[in-house]
N, C-alpha and C positions, 0 to 999 in steps of 0.2 A: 559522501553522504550515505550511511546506512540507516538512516531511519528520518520520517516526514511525519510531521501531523496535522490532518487536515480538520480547516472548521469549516461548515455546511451555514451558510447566512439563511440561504431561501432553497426549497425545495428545488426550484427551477434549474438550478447551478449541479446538484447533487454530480448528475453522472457526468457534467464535463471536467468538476474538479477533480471528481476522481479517476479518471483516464487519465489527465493531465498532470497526476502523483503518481499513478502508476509509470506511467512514461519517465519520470522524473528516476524512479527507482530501478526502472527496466537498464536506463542506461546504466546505472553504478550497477547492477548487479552482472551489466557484460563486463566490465574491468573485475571486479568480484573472479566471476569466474566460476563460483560452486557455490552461490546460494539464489534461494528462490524467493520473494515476495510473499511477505505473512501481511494481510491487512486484517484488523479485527476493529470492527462494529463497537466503541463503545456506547454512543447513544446514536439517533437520530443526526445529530448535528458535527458527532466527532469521531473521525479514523483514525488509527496509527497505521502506515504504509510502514515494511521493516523488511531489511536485506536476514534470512534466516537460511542456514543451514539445515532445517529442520524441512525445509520444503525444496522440493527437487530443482535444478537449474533449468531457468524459462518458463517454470510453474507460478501459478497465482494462488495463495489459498486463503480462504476464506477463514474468519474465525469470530463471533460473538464474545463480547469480554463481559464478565462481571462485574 
């Protein structure tokens, strides 16, 4: 798995679905090995979580998408 996309139903859920995609990703990016977790914000209700070389190994980064 190098990439997740999370939907948000209710506000209530937001930050354990998204630990629990991060987590999801954390683990594929230890077999990875050299890529870090890009998540970007495209609305309110929708993540993409993504294994990215662009971002350091064990790093999270944040991103707002257009």
């Amino acid at each position: 798995m190098e990439s997740l996309e999370v939907l948000i139903d209710t506000p209530e859920e937001l930050y354990e679905v998204l630990n629990e995609a991060e987590a999801l990703l954390r683990q594929a990016a230890m077999t990875h090995g050299s890529a870090g977790i890009r998540v970007t914000r495209h609305d309110p209700a929708r993540y993409t979580f993504e294994l990215s070389d662009t971002v350091p190994f064990g790093e999270t980064w944040e991103h707002t998408g257009q």
